[in-house]
Structure formats: C-alpha cells, structure tokens
N, C-alpha and C positions, 0 to 999 in steps of 0.2 A: 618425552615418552610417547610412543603411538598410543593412537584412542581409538580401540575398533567400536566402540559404540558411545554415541557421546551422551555423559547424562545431564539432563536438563530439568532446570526449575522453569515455574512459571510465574511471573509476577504481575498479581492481576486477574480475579475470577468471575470480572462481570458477564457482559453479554458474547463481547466477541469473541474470549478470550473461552467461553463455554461453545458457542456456536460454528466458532470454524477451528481454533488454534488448538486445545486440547482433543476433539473427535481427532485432527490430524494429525497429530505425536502421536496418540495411538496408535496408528495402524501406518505409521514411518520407519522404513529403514532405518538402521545405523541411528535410531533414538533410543532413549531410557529417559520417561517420566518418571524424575523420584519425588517432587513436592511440586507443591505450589504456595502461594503467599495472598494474604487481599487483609487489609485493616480490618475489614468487615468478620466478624468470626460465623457468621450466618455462611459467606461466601467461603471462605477458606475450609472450613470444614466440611461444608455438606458438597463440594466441589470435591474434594480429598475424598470424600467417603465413596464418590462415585469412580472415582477411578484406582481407589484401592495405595493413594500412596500418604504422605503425611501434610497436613494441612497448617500453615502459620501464618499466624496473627502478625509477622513484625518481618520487616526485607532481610534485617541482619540476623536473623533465627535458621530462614530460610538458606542463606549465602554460608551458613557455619556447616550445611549438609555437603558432602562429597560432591562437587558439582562441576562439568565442563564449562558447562553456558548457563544463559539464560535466557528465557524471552519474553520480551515484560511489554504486557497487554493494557498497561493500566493507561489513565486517560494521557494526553500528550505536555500537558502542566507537568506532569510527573516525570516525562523521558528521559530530562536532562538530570534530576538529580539521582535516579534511581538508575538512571544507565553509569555514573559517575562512582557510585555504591559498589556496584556491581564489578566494574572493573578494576576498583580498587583492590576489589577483593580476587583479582585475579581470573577473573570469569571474560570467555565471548560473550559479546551480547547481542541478539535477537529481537530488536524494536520494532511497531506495531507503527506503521506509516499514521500520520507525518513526523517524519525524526523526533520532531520538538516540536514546542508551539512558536518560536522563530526560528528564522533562520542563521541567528546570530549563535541561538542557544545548540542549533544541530550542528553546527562549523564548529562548537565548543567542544560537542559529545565525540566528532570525529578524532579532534586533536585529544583528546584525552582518550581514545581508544591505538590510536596511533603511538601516545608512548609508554601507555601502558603494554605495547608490542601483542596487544589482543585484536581478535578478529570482532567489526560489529557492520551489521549486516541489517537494512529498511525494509518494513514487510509490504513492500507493492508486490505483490503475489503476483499482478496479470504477468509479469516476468517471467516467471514459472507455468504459464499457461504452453503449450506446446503450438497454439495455434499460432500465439503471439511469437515464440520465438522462432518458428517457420517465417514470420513478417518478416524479423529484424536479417536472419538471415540471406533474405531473398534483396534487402533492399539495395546491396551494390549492384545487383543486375539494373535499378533504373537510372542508373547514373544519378547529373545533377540534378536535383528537388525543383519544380517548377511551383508546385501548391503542394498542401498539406488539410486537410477540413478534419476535426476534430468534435465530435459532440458524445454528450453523455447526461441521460437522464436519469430521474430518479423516478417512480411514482411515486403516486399519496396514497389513494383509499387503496389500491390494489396489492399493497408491498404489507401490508400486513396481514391478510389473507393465505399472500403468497407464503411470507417466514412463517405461522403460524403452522402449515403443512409441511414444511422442509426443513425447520429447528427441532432439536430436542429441548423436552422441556425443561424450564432453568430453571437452577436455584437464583433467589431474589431476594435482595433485601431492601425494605421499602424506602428505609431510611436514606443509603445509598442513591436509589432511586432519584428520591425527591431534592438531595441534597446536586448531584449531577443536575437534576433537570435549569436548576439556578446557573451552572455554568454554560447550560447550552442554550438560554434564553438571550444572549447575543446571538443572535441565528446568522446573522448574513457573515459573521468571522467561522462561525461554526461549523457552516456548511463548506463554505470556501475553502478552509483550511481540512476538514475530511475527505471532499472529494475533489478538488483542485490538486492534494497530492497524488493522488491515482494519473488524473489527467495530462499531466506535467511530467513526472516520470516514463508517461508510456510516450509520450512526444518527443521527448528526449534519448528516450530508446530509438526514436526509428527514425528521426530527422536530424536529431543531431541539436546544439545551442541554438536557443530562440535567445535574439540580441536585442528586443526590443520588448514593449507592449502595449497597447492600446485597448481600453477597455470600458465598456457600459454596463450597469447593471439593473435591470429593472425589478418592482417586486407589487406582490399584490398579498396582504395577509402572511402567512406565513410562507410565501413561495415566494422563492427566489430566482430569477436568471443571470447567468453572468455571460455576455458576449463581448469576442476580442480577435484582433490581430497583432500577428507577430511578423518578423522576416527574421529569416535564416541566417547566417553565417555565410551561404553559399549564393545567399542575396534570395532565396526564394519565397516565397507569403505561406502563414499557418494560419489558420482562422479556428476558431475552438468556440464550443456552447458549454456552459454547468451550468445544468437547469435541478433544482429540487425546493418543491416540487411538481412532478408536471401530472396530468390530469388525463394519464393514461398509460400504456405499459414502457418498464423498463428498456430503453432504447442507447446503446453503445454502439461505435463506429469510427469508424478512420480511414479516407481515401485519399488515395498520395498518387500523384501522377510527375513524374521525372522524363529526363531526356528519349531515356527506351521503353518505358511503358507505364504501366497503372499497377496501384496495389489498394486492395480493399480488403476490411477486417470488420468484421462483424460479430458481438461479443452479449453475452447473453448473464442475466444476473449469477454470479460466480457459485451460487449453491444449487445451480438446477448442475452444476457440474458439467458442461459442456465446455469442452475446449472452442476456442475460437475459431470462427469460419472466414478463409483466408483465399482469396483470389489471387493470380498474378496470369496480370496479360505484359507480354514482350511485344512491342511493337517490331519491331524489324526482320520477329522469324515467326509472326502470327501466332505464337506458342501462349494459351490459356491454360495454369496449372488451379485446379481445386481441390488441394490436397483435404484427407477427412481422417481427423484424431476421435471422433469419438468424445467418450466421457474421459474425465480426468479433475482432479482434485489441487488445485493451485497451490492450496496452504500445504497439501500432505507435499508436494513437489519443492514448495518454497523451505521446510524447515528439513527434509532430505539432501536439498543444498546448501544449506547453514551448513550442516554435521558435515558434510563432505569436502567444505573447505575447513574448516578447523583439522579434520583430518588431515589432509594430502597440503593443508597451508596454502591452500588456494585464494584469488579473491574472494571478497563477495559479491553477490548481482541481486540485489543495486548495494552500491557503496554507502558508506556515511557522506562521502562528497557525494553521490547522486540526491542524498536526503537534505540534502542544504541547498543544492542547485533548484529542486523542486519547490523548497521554501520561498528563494528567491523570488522565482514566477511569480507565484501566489500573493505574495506581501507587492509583488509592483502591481499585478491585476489591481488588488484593493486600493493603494495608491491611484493609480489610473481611473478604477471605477468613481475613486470620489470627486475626483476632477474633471470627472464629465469627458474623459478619453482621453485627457492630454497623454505623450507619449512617454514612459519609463522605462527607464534601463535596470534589468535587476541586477 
C-alpha cells in the first residue's frame, strides 16, 4: 500500500532525541509525529505534551499505535534490542548513529532488518548535509585518491555556552541523568564510539574502504585524542584526528587530494545549521568551484529521506551495512590504540 506521509514514533526522549530529532520531524516533509516512548514518565510525557501527541512509558505500547517507522534515539546498549522490537513488529527503523554499541551487534540489526524485508537506515546526518553531498558527488572528478587528512574536534568550556544558546529547553530527568552519566564514565569507549561513527562514515562516503588501521591515542584528565592511519583500497594513505576534548573552538574538516585535483570541506558545529563549505580545484583546467548552500538543517534532511525511501522503496544513505562498516573502524582504532599502533584490519 503507498504511504503519502509516513507516520513515525520516537523511541527515546532524552537530550538528542529533544535537541535535534524531534524539532526536525516537525517541520519534515512527508512526516507524521504520532508518539513517542522513554522508560522515564518524566521524559515521555512532558516530551508528548510538547509536541501535542501521545506519550509511553513502554516500546510495546508504543509499536501497538498505527505506525510506519520508527526512530529510536535511545542510548546505542539499547539499538540492537529495540531495533529487533521494532521490526518484529513490522516497523522501518530509523537509528541514531552508532548502529549498536558493536559491530557484531549492527551486522545482527542489518540482517534482521533485511528479512524482516523492512527498510533501516544510520543517523549520520552529515550525509544529508548538502555541502557534504556536493563532496561525494564531485569526488570522481579527482580520480585516484593519493591522501585523505581527516580531523574533528570537540570543545570543552566552549560547547556548553554554545548549546545553552542554540537548544530548546529540556525536559530532564535527574535520575536518568545520573544513572547515564555511570555508563559514560568509560570515557575513552564513549567518546570513540560517539564520534568515531560520524568520522568513519563521512570517510567512507568519500574515499571509499579504509583496509587497514594504525592508531595512538593520548589523554590528559578527561580529554581524549585519538591519532591514525589508514590506506585505501586504491593503495592511497588517510590520516584522521578524534579529539574531545580540545581547549578551544569546534574544528571539522577533510582534504583529499587525487590524480586531477584537491577537495576540501569545511564543516561547522551541525546546530548553528550551516551546510558545509566545499572547495574543488581541477588541476588540468585550473577550474576552482566554491559552491554556497547556505543554512540547512541535516536532521530535518536526514529523516525526509528516511520517509522518502520507505516510500518509493528506495535505499537508505547510510545503510545498516554502512553502520557496521563504521563499527568496524572504530573497534580496530581501539584495538590498534591499545597496542601502541600495531597495525588492524577491521
């Protein structure tokens, strides 16, 4: 049966899932918010009451509403059994990067989305960024990949000043809170594993399989660096930074240089909403393009193509096999880093 509008649950009403996932179903095409769900009844409800639909305490309460999809915000411990819930019950599903918390368990969520013959789709958003996908577009003009430099910071004091001004204010539940804060006091898996999927994903998008890894990691207090190399497929070197946190402003970036020219991407903390700032020089006809997207909104873009492939049965961008490929990385970096750089193959 066609779905001119898909309607979606949300499962999951902490931080993110108020700060960028629900503002953007709002104001998304081809969506219909009809619930949401969170353990918490603090979160479920006062969540629910802000956006006028019905609010539960429990996934399977939730999944008994008339539902296309879902997209479940909750922490990534949770992706594989609640993406498995979800499908069973005959639902798309809509996951909040990184797939899972391994990569064993996102390879599991894929095959059990695959025969369940449901669509399930990884929320790396920069995908959906307009500037980013002018990158991936542009990149068979460079030919073969010679380098790749990939870095991505986080700040500290500054990032809370920042969200503080650009967040609406959240419902909170303290308990929540403090009970979370116990799982993210593994910091160096915590971090790695939040923003190494961003990292690894958008590399993969525009260079293609990284076959290797090499990697160090230093740390001081609660700041973390992670430094590494990779080679391509095509034999060419990737070099990447995950730094958080670092001790001054949000800093994103990617310069790739191939047989015909250079491409550089310049990318800005995703809620000042700035699409990405994208170079391309062609070496052999002198031709420098600086194309300019302006504002633009990743999440509202990213769950407009959810709906749009469920619709017309399209893929999705990124896949469940992009959400396990990106696990891969990640779990060999950490490998690698504890080894003092020895070299893994994810």
């Amino acid at each position: 049966m066609k779905i001119d509008s898909v309607r979606l649950g949300v499962i999951g009403c902490g931080r993110i899932a108020q700060v960028a996932h629900l503002p953007a179903v709002a104001k998304a095409d081809g969506v219909q918010l009809v619930a949401v769900s969170d353990p918490s009844e603090t979160l479920a409800h006062g969540v629910a009451a802000r956006y006028g639909v019905t609010g539960c305490t429990d996934t399977g309460e939730l999944l008994g509403h008339r539902l296309d999809a879902v997209l479940i915000a909750a922490p990534d411990r949770l992706h594989l059994p609640l993406g498995v819930q979800a499908l069973e019950a005959g639902r798309h599903v809509l996951v909040e990067k990184p797939a899972a918390d391994t990569a064993t368990h996102a390879a599991e969520l894929q095959a059990r989305a695959e025969s369940a013959g449901r669509k399930l789709q990884v929320g790396s958003m920069r995908r959906h960024d307009p500037g980013m996908a002018y990158a991936k577009a542009a990149m068979a003009e460079l030919g073969t990949i010679l380098t790749a430099t990939s870095w991505y910071r986080i700040p500290a004091t500054l990032r809370r000043p920042t969200e503080a001004a650009l967040f609406p204010a959240l419902v909170v539940d303290e308990d929540v809170r403090a009970r979370e804060a116990g799982f993210k006091a593994d910091r160096d898996r915590y971090l790695l594993l939040t923003h190494g999927a961003h990292v690894f994903d958008t590399l993969r998008l525009l260079v293609g399989e990284l076959t290797n890894v090499r990697a160090q990691v230093a740390h001081h207090g609660r700041d973390y660096s992670w430094h590494g190399t990779s080679r391509l497929a095509g034999g060419g070197l990737v070099t990447f930074e995950i730094s958080a946190d670092v001790r001054g402003e949000y800093a994103e970036g990617i310069e790739i240089y191939g047989e015909h020219g250079h491409l550089s991407i310049r990318s800005d903390f995703p809620f000042f909403r700035h699409a990405s700032r994208v170079r391309v020089h062609l070496d052999r006809t002198r031709e420098t393009r600086t194309p300019e997207f302006g504002a633009s909104d990743p999440y509202q873009r990213q769950v407009e193509a959810f709906a749009r492939a469920i619709v017309t049965d399209a893929p999705t961008d990124p896949s469940g096999v992009d959400g396990a490929a990106a696990l891969r990385l990640i779990e060999a970096v950490a490998t690698s880093a504890a080894a003092d750089g020895k070299e893994v193959e994810p």
